[in-house]
C-alpha positions, 0 to 999 in steps of 0.5 A, a space after each residue: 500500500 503507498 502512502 497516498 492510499 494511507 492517506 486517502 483511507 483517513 482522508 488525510 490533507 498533507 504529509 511534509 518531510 524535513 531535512 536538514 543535513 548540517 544538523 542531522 534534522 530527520 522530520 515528518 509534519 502530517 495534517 489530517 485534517 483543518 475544517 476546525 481551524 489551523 492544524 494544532 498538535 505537538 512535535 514528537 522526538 524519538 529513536 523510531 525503528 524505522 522510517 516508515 515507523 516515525 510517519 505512521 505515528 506522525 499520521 495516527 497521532 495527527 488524526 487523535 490530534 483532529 479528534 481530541 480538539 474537536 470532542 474539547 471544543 477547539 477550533 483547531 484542526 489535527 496536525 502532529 509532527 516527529 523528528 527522528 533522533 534520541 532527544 538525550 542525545 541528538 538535540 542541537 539549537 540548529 536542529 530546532 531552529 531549521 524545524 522552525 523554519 519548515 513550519 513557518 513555511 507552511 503559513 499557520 497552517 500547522 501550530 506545533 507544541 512540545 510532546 514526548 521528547 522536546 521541551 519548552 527550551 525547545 520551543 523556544 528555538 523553533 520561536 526563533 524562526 516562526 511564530 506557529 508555536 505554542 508551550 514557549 517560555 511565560 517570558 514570551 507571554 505563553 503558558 510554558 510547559 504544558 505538562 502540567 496542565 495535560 496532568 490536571 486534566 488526566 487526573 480529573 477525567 482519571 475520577 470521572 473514570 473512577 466515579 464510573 467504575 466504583 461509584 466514588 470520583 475518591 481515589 484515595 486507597 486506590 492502586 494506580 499502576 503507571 506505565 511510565 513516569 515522563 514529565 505529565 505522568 510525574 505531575 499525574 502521580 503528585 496528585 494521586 500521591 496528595 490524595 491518598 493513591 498508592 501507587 505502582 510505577 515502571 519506566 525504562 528510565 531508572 532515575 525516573 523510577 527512583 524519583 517516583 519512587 523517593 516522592 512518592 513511595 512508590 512501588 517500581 516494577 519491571 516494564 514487562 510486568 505493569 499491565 498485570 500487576 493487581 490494581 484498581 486503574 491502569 495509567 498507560 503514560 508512556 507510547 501507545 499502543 499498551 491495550 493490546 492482545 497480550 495485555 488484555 490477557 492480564 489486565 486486572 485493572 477496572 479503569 483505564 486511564 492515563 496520558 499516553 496517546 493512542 492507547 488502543 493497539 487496535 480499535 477492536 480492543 476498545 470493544 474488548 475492553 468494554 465486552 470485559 466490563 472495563 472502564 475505558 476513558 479515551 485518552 484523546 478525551 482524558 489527555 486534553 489538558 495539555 492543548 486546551 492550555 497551549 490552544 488558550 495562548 492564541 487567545 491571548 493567554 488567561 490561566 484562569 480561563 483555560 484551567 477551567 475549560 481543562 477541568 470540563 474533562 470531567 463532565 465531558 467523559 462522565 457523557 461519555 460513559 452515559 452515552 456508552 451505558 445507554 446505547 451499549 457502545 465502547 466509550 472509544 466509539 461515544 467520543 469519537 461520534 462526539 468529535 465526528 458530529 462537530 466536524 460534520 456540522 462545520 463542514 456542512 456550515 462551511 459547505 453553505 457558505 462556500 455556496 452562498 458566497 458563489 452565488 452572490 459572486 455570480 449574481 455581482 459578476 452578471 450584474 457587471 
């Protein structure tokens, strides 16, 4: 199958590939879809096995990022983009800054973000040549690290999801098993941590795992072990794809719910999930909070405002489940009907007025 058929079988818009040679740049942007608005969502970097491997996360993570700003009520489309490269080692101020000039080259039509592997002193590189960026440093008047922020949101929609499986949004006494401890899943485990959870975390990076563990007393386990340790929630914070066949066939949790994107290995394991009564919050639901907060600095940026608008996760996701209860459907197809319905109303919208517009144009043109 080429490309062009990958793209065509989700409708995607474009696919940019960057290179710059004097600074190793190896990078994809992939736009799926801007009916919304400009495509908004964040640049990944990591050591991909292959090429073919980088752009098919760049195009399944700028599809989430499509329905992820459509279910939160953005007007923003879906766009994300990757660069190849170990983000421990590879970084160079020239690096970012040809990256920069790539997205100023297509003319606000991608807004990038910091995600897995970049930072905000990366951002702020990229700022150098190209104002399509957001999650720079508060001294250029933005939010800085969104990190914080997609935490918030995690845990909120984390007791909505609690609240749905035990009748209780309280996590204290709770057993948390999280699948990887990053910037957001750090911050995730500090509330979880205040409000009394227990918690069991892995992570392939030992001095991340100790520091969860020193803060927090958590229990550190062995990656391949964390999807079948015995606990109430599974927080898969890491890569995505950790809800998959052989998971399933430990998983003890009653909730999921983490800050990874694109959790599912296959939709057809969200249908499993629910078959096996498990609390499913979708992470392009859950996860939010990080774009909500960066999508506010275009506004001109009010922490008060987007806080606010973060901590609707909760009420979001507790639709979603009802929707999922009433209609006996996985909560992954109740969020994406939501996104899918908005997306189609504006297409439509814009469809009406694109005619209108022809009409009045033709009607002026005859009577010229």
């Amino acid at each position: 199958m080429s490309w062009f058929d990958v793209m065509e079988h989700h409708d995607y818009e474009e696919l940019v590939l960057c290179q710059d040679k004097a600074s190793g740049l190896k990078a994809i942007i992939a736009i799926h879809d801007t009916t919304l608005g400009p495509a908004l969502g964040g640049t990944r970097m990591w050591t991909y096995a292959s090429e073919e491997a980088a752009i098919e996360d760049a195009l399944r993570l700028s599809r989430g990022m499509t329905y992820k700003n459509a279910v939160s009520g953005l007007n923003f489309g879906g766009g994300k983009a990757v660069i190849i490269g170990d983000p421990r080692r590879d970084k160079n101020e020239a690096m970012f800054r040809a990256f920069g000039r790539y997205i100023q080259g297509l003319n606000g039509r991608y807004v990038t973000a910091e995600d897995v592997g970049t930072s905000e002193e990366d951002m702020n590189l990229i700022y150098q040549e190209t104002d399509y960026v957001t999650g720079i440093s508060p001294s250029y008047g933005s939010s800085g690290n969104p990190s914080p922020a997609t935490a918030w949101g995690v845990y909120r929609g984390m007791k909505a999801a609690a609240k749905e499986a035990f009748g209780t949004d309280l996590l204290e006494g709770k057993t948390v098993a999280v699948q990887g401890v990053g910037n957001v899943a750090m911050s995730l485990c500090k509330y979880l941590y205040e409000e009394g959870a227990r918690l069991i975390v892995t992570d392939i990076h030992k001095d991340s795992v100790k520091q969860a563990v020193d803060r927090f007393g958590a229990t550190a386990v062995d990656p391949a072990d964390i999807t079948g340790v015995e606990c109430d929630i599974y927080a898969p914070c890491a890569l995505g794809g950790t809800i998959n066949d052989d998971t399933l066939k430990t998983l003890k949790a009653k909730v999921v719910a983490g800050c990874a994107n694109n959790q599912l290995l296959e939709t057809r394991h969200g249908d499993k999930l629910h078959e096996m009564g498990i609390v499913y919050a979708p992470d392009y639901v859950i996860n939010a909070g990080g774009v909500i907060n960066i999508a506010d600095e275009l506004n001109g940026y009010n922490a008060e405002r987007a806080w606010s608008k973060i901590g609707e996760i909760y009420a979001s996701l507790e639709k979603i489940f009802e929707t999922s209860r009433t209609e006996g459907i996985a909560t992954y197809i109740a969020a994406d009907r939501l996104a899918e319905r908005r997306i189609e109303l504006m297409k439509n919208t814009r469809s009406t007025f694109l005619q209108q517009g022809h009409h009045a144009l033709s009607a002026r043109r005859l009577r010229g």
